[in-house]
DRENTIKOL-541480 format. One line per field, with one value per residue (C-alpha): x, y, z; residue number from 1. Coordinates in steps of 0.02 Angstrom, whole numbers, m for minus. Layout:
// residues N
east: [X_...]
north: [Y_...]
up: [Z_...]
num: [NUM_...]
***
This chain:
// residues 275
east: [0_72_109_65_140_231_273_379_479_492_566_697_740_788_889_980_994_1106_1203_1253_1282_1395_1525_1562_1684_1630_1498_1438_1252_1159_1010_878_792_641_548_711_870_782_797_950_1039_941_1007_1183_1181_1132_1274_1425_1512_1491_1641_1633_1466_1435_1267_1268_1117_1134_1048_991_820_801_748_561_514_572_670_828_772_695_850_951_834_815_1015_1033_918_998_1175_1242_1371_1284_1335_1257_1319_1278_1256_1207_1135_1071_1240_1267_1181_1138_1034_941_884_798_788_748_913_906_912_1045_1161_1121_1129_1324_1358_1290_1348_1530_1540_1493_1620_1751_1685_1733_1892_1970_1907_1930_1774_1747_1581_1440_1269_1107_929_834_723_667_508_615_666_463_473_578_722_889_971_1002_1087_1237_1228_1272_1398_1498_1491_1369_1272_1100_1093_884_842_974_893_740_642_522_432_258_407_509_359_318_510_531_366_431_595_507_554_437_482_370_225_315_245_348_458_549_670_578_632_511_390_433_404_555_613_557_699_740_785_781_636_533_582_548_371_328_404_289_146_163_179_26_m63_12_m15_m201_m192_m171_m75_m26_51_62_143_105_171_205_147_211_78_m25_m24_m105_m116_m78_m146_m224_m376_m442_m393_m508_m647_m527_m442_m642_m694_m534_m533_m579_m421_m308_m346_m300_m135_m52_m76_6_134_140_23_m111_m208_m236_m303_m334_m281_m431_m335_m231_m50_50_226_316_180_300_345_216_266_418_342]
north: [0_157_267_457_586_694_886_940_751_783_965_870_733_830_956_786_715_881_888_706_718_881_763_667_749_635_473_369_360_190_272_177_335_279_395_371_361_524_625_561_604_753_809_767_868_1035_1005_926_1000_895_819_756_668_487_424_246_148_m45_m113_m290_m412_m327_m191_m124_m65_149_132_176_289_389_383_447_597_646_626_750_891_871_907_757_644_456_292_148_m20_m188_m313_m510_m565_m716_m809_m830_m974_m902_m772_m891_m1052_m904_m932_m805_m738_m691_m520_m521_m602_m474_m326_m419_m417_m233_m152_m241_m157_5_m1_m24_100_216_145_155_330_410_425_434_333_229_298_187_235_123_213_221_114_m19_m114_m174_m303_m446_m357_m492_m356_m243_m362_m333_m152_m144_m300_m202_m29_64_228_222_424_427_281_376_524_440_482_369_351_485_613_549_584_764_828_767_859_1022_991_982_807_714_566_627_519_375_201_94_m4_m176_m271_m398_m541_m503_m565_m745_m846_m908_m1077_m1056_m1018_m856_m858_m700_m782_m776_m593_m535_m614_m531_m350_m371_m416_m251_m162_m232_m157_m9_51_m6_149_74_171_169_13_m136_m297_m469_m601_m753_m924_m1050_m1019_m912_m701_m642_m447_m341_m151_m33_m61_109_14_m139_m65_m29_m200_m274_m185_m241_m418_m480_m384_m414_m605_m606_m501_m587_m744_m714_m656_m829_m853_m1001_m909_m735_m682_m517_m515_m454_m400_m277_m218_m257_m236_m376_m490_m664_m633_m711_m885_m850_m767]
up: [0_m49_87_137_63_219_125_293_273_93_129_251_176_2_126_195_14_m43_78_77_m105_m76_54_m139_m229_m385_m417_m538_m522_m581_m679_m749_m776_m657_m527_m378_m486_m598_m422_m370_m524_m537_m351_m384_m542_m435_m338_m413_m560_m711_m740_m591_m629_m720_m759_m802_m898_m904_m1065_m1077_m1121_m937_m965_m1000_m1179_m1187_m1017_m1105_m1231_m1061_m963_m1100_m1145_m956_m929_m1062_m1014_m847_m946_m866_m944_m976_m1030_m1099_m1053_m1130_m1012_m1027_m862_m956_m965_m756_m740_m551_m620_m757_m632_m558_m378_m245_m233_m410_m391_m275_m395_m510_m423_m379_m585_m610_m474_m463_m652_m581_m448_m589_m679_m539_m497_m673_m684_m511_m467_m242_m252_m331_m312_m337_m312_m175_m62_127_64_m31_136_176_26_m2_m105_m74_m192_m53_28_m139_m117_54_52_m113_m13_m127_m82_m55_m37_m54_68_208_163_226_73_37_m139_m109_m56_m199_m318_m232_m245_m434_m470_m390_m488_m648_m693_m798_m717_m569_m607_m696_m659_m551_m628_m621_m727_m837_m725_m579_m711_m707_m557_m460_m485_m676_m786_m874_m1041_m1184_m1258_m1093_m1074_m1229_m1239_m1082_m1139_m1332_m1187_m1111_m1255_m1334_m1178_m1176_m1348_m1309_m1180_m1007_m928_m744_m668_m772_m762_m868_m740_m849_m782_m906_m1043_m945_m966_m787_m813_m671_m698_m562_m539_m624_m792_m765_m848_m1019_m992_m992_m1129_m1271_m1178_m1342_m1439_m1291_m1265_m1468_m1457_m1317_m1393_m1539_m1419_m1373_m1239_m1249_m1091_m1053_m873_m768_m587_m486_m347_m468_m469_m336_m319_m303_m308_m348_m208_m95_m133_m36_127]
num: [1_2_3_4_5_6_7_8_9_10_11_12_13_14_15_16_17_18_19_20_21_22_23_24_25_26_27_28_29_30_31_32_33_34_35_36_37_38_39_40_41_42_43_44_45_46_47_48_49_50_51_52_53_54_55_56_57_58_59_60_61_62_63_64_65_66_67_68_69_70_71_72_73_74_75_76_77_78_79_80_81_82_83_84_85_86_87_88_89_90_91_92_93_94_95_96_97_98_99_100_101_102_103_104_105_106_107_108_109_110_111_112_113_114_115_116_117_118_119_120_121_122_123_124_125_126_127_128_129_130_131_132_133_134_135_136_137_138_139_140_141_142_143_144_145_146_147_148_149_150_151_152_153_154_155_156_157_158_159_160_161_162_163_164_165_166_167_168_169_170_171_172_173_174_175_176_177_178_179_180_181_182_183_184_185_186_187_188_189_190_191_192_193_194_195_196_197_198_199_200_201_202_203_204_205_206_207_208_209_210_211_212_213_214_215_216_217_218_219_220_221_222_223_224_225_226_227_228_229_230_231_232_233_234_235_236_237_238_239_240_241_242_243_244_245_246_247_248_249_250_251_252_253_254_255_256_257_258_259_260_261_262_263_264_265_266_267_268_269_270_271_272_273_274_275]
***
């Protein structure tokens, strides 16, 4: 459930954020170009000069359809300096049998390439974007960060996402009211193995509903040969009424059945066959 927004928090926490950003004389920020890294990299750009600023954009079969296309556009009206790095999480056979340390063995990959990154190039630090709300859901990937020594400037800051979401809005970022994000992964159930395929019939899924006009959160959790949509549930009435078109679409996608989660989107759903 998301949570309040608290303005006076907000006011603090961005206060706190600065000035925490200011003790780095230079970072490389991990920017997916979501709603947290988009005010991270946004905050160290007001107060580090830009050379000594890296944005850094992994590209894989991870990532959501326009997430790097986004990042790069928003990196460059913020005049920082961004790279795009190819990545293939899909050969570590840790990553691909899929179990629920998953994401911690790939936050180990990206982030141990980051820390590189900054090493051959003098940079002081490595910046990534979780938030004060992150630690209430099973997230094993935290677990990397911390173990590799990587800044989590937002969730010391003690800004959690509805203060996030207020200070990119009073920034002017248009990431603001971005729908939250995940890599393509948290669409397959654990224990199931991830392949490119898998990932790339789940990304055409979501584009297929998204060029239908649902807009908000969205997720098609794949279940073998089974689509089960996840939207908010203000989008159940448009997902009812093009069930027809939709039903069709995704299964030429590759799905033999097509279903809509009552219970809507919820982060991190997978995840309950684990607690």
């Amino acid at each position: 459930m998301a949570k309040e927004l608290n303005e006076k928090k907000a006011i603090a926490g961005s206060e706190k954020l600065k000035a925490l950003l200011r003790s780095y004389e230079s970072a490389v920020v991990a920017f997916s170009g979501g709603v947290d890294s988009s005010l991270l990299l946004s905050s160290a750009a007001s107060v580090m000069e830009p050379k000594m600023l890296l944005a850094v954009t992994f590209k894989s079969v991870l990532n959501p359809p326009g997430e790097i296309e986004d990042a790069a556009k928003l990196a460059a009206d913020l005049k920082a300096a961004h790279r795009v790095i190819a990545i293939d999480p899909c050969s570590d056979a840790g990553f691909t049998t899929n179990s629920p340390e998953r994401c911690y063995i790939c936050k180990k990959l990206l982030f141990s390439s980051l820390l590189k990154i900054a090493e051959n190039e003098g940079f002081d630090v490595v910046l990534e974007g979780t938030n004060a709300d992150d630690p209430d859901d099973y997230r094993p990937g935290l677990r990397a960060i911390k173990e590799l020594g990587v800044q989590s400037p937002l969730l010391e800051s003690g800004l959690g996402k509805a203060e996030i979401r207020f200070l990119s809005r009073q920034a002017g970022l248009p990431s603001w009211d971005k729908p939250s994000a995940a890599c393509l992964a948290s669409r397959i159930p654990y224990g199931e193995e991830i392949t490119p395929e898998k990932l790339k019939q789940v990304a055409a899924a979501e584009s297929v509903l998204r060029e239908m006009g649902i807009e908000g959160n969205l997720r098609v959790r794949r279940h073998g040969s089974l689509a089960r949509i996840e939207v908010d549930e203000s989008a159940f009435k448009l997902v009812a009424a093009r069930r027809g078109e939709i039903e069709e679409k995704l299964k030429e996608a590759g799905f033999s059945y097509v279903t809509l989660d009552l219970s809507g989107f919820r982060s991190g759903s997978l995840n309950n066959s684990i607690k």
